[in-house]
C-alpha positions in Angstrom: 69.2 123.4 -143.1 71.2 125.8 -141.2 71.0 129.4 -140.6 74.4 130.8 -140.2 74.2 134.8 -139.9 71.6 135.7 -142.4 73.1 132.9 -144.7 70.7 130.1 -145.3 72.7 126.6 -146.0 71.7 122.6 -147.0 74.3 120.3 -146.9 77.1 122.7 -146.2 76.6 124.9 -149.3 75.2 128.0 -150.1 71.0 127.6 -150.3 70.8 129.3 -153.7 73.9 126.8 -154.9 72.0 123.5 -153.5 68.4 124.3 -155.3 70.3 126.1 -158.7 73.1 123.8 -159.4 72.4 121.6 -162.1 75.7 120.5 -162.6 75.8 118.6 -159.1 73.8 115.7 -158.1 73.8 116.7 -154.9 70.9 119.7 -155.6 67.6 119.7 -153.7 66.3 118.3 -156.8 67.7 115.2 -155.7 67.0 115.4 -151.9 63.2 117.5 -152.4 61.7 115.0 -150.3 64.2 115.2 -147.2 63.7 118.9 -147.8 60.0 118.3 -147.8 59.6 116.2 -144.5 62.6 118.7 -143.0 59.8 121.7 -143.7 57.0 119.4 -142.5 58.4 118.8 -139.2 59.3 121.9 -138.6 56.0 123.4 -139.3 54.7 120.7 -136.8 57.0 122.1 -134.1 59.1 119.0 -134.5 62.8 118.8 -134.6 64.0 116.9 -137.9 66.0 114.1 -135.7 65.3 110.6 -134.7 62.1 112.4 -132.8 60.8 112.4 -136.5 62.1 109.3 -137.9 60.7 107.1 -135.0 57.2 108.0 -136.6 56.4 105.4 -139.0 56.9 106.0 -142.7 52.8 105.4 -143.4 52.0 108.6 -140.5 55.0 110.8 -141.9 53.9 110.8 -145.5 50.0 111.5 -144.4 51.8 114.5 -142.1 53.3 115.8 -145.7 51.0 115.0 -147.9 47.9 116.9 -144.9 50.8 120.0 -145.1 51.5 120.3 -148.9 47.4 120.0 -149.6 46.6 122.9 -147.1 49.2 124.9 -149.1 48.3 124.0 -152.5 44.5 125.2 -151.4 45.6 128.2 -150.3 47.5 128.5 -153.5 44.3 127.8 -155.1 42.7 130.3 -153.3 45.2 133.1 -153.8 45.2 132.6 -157.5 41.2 132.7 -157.6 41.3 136.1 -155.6 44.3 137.7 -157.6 41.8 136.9 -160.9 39.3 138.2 -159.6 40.6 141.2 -159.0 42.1 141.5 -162.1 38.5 141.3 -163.9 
């Protein structure tokens, strides 16, 4: 992903046009899992490069799987404390 100005881009298109397009294969529907390790490594303070792909597929997919869990808790969490609140 690049940041060009406050324009976000993936693959050399508009952000918004990668994720909505559903006319185009090429949509992050097709590449959510690049997307997904792109967001992992950069969480982890790694750069999305060969630094990331010399780490063996087994450890990457624990790395995503360790990120996406943390945020679906919090999720979880969020969505217990908003009901709460609305009781």
């Amino acid at each position: 992903m690049l940041c060009k100005g406050f324009k976000l881009r993936w693959d050399d298109k508009p952000l918004y046009e990668a994720i909505f397009n559903k006319d185009n294969e090429d949509n992050l529907s097709s590449t959510s899992m690049r997307f997904i390790e792109a967001v992992t490594a950069h969480t982890l303070g790694m750069s999305y490069d060969e630094t990331w792909f010399e780490i063996p597929i087994l450890s990457r997919t624990y790395m995503v799987a360790t990120r996406l869990g943390k945020e679906w808790l919090n999720n979880l969490q969020e969505e217990y404390a908003i009901q709460k609140i609305r009781k």
